[in-house]
N, C-alpha and C positions, 0 to 999 in steps of 0.2 A: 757637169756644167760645160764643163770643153768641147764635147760632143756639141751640146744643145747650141754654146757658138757659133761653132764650125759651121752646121745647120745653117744658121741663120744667115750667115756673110755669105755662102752659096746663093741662097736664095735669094739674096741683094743684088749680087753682081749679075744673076739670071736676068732679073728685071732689070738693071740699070739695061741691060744690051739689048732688049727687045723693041723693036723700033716699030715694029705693027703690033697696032691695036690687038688686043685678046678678044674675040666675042665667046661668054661662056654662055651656053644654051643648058640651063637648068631647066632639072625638071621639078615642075611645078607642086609633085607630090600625089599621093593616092587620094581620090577624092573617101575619107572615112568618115563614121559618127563616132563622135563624142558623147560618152555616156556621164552623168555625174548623180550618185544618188547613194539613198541609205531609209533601211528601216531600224526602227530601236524600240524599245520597250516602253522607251516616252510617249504621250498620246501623240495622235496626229494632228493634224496631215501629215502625211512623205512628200517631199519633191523629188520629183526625176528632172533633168534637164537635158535636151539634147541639142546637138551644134554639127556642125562639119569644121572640119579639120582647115585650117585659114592655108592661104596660098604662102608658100617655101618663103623663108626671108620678110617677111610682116610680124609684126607683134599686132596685130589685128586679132580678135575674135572672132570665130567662122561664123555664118550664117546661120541661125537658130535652123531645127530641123519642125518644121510643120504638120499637121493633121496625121502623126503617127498613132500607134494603139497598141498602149504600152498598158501590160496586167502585172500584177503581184500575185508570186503565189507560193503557199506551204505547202509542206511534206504533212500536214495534219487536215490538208483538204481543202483550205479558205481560199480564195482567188479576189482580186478587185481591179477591173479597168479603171484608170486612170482618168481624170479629164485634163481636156485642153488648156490653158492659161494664156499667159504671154509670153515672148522671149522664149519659146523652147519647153517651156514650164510646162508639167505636164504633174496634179496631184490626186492624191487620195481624199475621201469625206474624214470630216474629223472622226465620224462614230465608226468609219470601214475596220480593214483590216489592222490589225498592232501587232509588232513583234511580241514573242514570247520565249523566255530563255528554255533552250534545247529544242526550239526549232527549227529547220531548215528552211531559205527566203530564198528564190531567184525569180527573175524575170522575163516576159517574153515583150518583143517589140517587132511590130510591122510598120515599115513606114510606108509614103505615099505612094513611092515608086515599087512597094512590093519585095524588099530587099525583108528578111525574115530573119533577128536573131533570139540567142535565148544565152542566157549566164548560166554560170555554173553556180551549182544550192549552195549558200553561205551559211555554216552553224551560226545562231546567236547564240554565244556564248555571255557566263556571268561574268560581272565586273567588278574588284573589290573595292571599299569604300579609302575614299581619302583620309587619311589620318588627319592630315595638317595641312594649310596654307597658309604664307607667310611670306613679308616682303623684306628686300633687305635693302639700305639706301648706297649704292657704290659708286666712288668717284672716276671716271672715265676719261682718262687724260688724253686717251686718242679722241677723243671726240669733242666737241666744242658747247656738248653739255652732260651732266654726270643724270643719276638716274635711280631708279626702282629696278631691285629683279626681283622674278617672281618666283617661287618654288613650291612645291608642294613633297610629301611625306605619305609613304603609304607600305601594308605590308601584305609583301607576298603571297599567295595560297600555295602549302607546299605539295599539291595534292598533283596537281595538272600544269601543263604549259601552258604560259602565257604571257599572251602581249598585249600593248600599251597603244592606243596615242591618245594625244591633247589639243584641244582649240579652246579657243579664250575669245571673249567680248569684251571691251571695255567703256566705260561708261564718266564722263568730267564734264562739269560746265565748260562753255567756253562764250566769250565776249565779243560781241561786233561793234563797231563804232556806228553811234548815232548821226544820223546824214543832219547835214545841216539845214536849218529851214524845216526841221520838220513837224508833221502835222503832227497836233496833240493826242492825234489817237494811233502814232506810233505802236505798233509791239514788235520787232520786241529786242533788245539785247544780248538777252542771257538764256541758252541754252542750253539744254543738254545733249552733248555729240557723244554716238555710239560707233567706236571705231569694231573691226570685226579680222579674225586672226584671216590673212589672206590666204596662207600656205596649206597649212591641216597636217602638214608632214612628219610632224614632233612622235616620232615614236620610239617605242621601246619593247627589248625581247626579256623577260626573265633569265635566260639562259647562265647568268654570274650571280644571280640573287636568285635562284627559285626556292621558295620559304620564308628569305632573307628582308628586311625592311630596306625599302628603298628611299632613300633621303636626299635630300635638294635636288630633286628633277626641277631641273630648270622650266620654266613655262613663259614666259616672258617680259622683255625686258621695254618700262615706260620713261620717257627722257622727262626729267625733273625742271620744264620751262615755266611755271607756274605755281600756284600757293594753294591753289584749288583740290578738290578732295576726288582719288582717283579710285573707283570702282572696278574690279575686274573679276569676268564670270566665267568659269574654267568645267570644261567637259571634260569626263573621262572615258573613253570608248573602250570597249572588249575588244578584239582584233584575231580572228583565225588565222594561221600560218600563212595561209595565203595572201589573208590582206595586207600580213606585217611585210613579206616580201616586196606586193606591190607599193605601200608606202613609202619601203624602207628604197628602195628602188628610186621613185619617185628623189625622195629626199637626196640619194649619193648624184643622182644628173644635175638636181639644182643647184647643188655646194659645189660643185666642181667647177675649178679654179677657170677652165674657158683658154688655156695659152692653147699653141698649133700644134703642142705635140701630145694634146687632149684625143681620144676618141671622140670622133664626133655624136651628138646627142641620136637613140634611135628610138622611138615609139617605143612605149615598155606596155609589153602584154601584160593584158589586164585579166580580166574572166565573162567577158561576155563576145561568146562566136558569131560567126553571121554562116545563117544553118546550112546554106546554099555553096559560098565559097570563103575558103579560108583563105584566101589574099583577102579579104575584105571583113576581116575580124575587126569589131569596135575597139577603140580607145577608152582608158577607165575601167573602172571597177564599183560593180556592185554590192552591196555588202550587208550584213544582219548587224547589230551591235544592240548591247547595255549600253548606259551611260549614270555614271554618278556626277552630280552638278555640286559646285562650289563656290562660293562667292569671299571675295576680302573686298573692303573698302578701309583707305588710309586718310591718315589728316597729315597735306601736306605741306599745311598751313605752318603748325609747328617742329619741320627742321630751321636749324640755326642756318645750314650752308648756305650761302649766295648763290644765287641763280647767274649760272657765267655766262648765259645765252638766252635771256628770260623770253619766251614766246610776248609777241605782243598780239591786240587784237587783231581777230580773223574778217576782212574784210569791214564793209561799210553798209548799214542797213536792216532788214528785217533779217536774225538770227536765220527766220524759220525758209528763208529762200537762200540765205546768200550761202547754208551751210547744207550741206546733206546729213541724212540718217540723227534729225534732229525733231525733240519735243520741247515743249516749252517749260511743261511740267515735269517735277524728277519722278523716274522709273517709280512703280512701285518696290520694290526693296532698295531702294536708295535710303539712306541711313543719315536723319536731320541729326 
């Protein structure tokens, strides 16, 4: 910590004394693609999505990548081009190709300007089933409201390595206030909002448990602003050493604390080359997966605790505009 002082009142006294401007001349960054996609044993369609990489210092989203022609294809002989969409969106037919455990998945991509890459073959591997999920209500005194965590319970295969990750959907009414004046053919107030795990980075290696049941993986955590009944739908994906690295990868840059005496963040090699030159190898990862699906829904109508920070309603109007990723009617497996 003395060091880390020291450091830092250098670096103060530098800049108090500097009397001419600094111009720093960054460089803008490599112009690369962004790959983001996956096939699994669930039916289809797959999404692929492609971007460029945004200009140095923006939290901007890069430019979708256009009229590319991007194929699927196994080590058992199946291939399928891809169609166009929007935003980058490039998918499979529902009846095309489906992943199948113990096969090999990679992809090739040409885009407009001719640039030609190809991923390296992803086993789909099998995925074992969830024991348990379960929520638990905990009170969160750093925070200005306490809350639901979520976990689930599962055991090992002690046969093979293996690893883990988790994405969750969650599912709650939520309430808009009725404008005033308004016409009788109003709809609507009450909706159901589907929020969606942003990250995907929640993973895990067997490596301390192989055989061993795995208990309270956390999966995440919902703030208790409401009385309303919260739904939440939890993926389990198979994961090849490879992808747990780039996951797991993924994950240590985004937890990291961010002070000056941080490395700084660097592109983390994914699995898909660009076949012409390797300075211009894509971003992301391709990948084959299982998946076992899970669902809890709670009544959070009857806990006793007070609400220290109660959400109030979400804006003023029609639910179905003023909110996104909203229906009027509840999901089918919503639970009256």
């Amino acid at each position: 910590m003395r060091i880390k002082t020291w450091v830092i009142l250098i670096i103060s006294i530098v800049l108090l004394k500097c009397e001419e401007p600094i111009n720093l001349n960054l460089d803008e960054g490599i112009d690369l693609l962004v790959v983001d996609g996956l096939i699994t044993d669930q039916p289809g369609p797959y999404t692929i999505k492609l971007t460029r990489t945004s200009v140095f210092g923006t939290q901007d989203q890069g430019p979708f990548e256009k009229d590319a022609i991007i194929t699927i294809l196994d080590d058992a002989g199946n291939s399928e081009i891809l169609k166009q969409g929007e935003q980058g969106e490039y998918q499979t037919d529902e009846s095309g190709i489906r992943g199948v455990i113990g096969n090999s998945y990679w992809l090739t991509i040409k885009t407009a300007d001719g640039e030609e890459y190809q991923s390296i073959p992803d086993l789909l591997k099998a995925v074992p089933k969830v024991d348990s999920i379960y929520a638990e209500f905990t009170e969160e005194p750093q925070l200005d409201f306490d809350g639901h965590r979520f976990f689930i319970d599962l055991s090992d295969p002690p046969d093979d390595k293996n690893y883990y990750r988790w994405s969750w959907e969650s599912v709650t009414p939520i309430t808009t206030l009725t404008p005033r004046g308004f016409n009788p053919l109003f709809c609507c107030n009450v909706c159901f909002k589907t929020e969606f795990d942003k990250l995907g980075f929640n993973v895990k290696s067997d490596q301390f448990i192989n055989g061993k049941r795995l208990t309270r993986q956390p999966i995440h955590f919902a703030p208790y602003r409401n009385r309303e009944d919260y739904m939440i739908r939890v993926n389990q994906y198979s994961l090849t050493a490879e992808a747990f690295e780039f996951w797991d990868n993924i994950r240590g840059q985004t937890e990291s604390v961010g002070s000056i005496f941080d490395q700084p963040p660097t592109p983390i090699v994914g699995n898909i080359k660009n076949t012409r030159d390797s300075e211009k190898n894509a971003l992301g990862y391709f990948g084959a997966s299982a998946i076992v699906k899970v669902k809890l829904q709670i009544d959070r109508g009857g806990i006793e605790e007070p609400l220290r920070n109660p959400s109030r309603t979400v804006g003023e109007g029609d639910c179905r505009t003023v909110l996104t990723n909203t229906t009027v009617a509840p999901p089918p497996d919503w639970e009256n």
